[in-house]
C-alpha positions as CSV (number, residue, x, y, z in Angstrom):
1,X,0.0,0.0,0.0
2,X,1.3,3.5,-1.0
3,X,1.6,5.7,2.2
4,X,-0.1,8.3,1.0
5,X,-3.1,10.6,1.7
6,X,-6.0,10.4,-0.1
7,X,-7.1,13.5,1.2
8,X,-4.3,15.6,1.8
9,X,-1.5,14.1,-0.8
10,X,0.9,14.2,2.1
11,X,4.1,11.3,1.4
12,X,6.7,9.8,3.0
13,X,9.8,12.3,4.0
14,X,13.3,11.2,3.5
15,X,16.2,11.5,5.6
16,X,19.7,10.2,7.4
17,X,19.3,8.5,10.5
18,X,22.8,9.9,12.5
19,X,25.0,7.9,14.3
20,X,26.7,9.1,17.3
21,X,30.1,8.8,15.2
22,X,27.5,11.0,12.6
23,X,27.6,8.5,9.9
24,X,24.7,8.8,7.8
25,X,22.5,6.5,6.1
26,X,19.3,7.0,4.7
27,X,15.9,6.4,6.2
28,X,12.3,7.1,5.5
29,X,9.6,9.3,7.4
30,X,6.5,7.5,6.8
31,X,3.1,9.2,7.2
32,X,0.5,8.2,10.0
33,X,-1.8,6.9,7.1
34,X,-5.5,5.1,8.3
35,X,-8.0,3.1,6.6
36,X,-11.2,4.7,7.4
37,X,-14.7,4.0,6.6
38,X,-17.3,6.0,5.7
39,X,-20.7,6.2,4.5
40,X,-21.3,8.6,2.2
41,X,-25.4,10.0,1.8
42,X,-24.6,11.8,-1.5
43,X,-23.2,8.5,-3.3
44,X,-25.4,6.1,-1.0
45,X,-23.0,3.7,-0.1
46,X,-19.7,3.2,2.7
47,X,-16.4,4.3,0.6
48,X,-12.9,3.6,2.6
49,X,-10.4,6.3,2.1
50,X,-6.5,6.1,3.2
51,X,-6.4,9.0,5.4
52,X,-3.3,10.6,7.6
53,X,-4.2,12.0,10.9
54,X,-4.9,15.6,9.3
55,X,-6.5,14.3,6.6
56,X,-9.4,12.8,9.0
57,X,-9.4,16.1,10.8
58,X,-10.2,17.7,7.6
59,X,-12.7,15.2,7.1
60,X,-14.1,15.9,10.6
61,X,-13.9,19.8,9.6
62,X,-15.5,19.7,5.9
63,X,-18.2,17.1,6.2
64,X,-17.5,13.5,4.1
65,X,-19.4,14.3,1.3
66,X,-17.4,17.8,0.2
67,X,-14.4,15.5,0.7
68,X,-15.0,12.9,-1.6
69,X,-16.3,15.9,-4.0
70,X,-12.8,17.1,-3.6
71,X,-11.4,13.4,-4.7
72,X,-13.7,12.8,-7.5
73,X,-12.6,16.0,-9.1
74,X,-9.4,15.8,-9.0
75,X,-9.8,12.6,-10.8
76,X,-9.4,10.9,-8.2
77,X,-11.2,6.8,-7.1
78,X,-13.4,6.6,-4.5
């Protein structure tokens, strides 16, 4: 699965871990991504979204169904 946000389009960060010494090697800052459920009254059925934290704040904020608007217009599955 892609650790990205369905909502947001946040992805995965990349860095060094550091050593005490400070050697450097690479490493990866993964997003906090959830698979959510929800139903949605506008396309009459339950659609499950892969959501970060913010992005089911936002869903919290907006309301589900301006959401998956959002999604669908971009071109976006549902």
């Amino acid at each position: 699965m892609a650790r990205v946000c369905q909502v947001t389009g946040t992805t995965p960060g990349f860095g060094h871990h550091v050593s005490h010494s400070h050697r450097r090697t690479k490493r990866r800052f993964d997003v906090n991504i959830q698979s959510k459920r929800y139903w949605v009254p506008s396309l009459r059925r339950h659609v499950t979204l892969t959501l970060s934290a913010r992005g089911i704040k936002t869903v919290d904020v907006r309301g589900i169904d301006a959401v998956v608007a959002d999604i669908l217009a971009r071109g976006g599955r549902v």
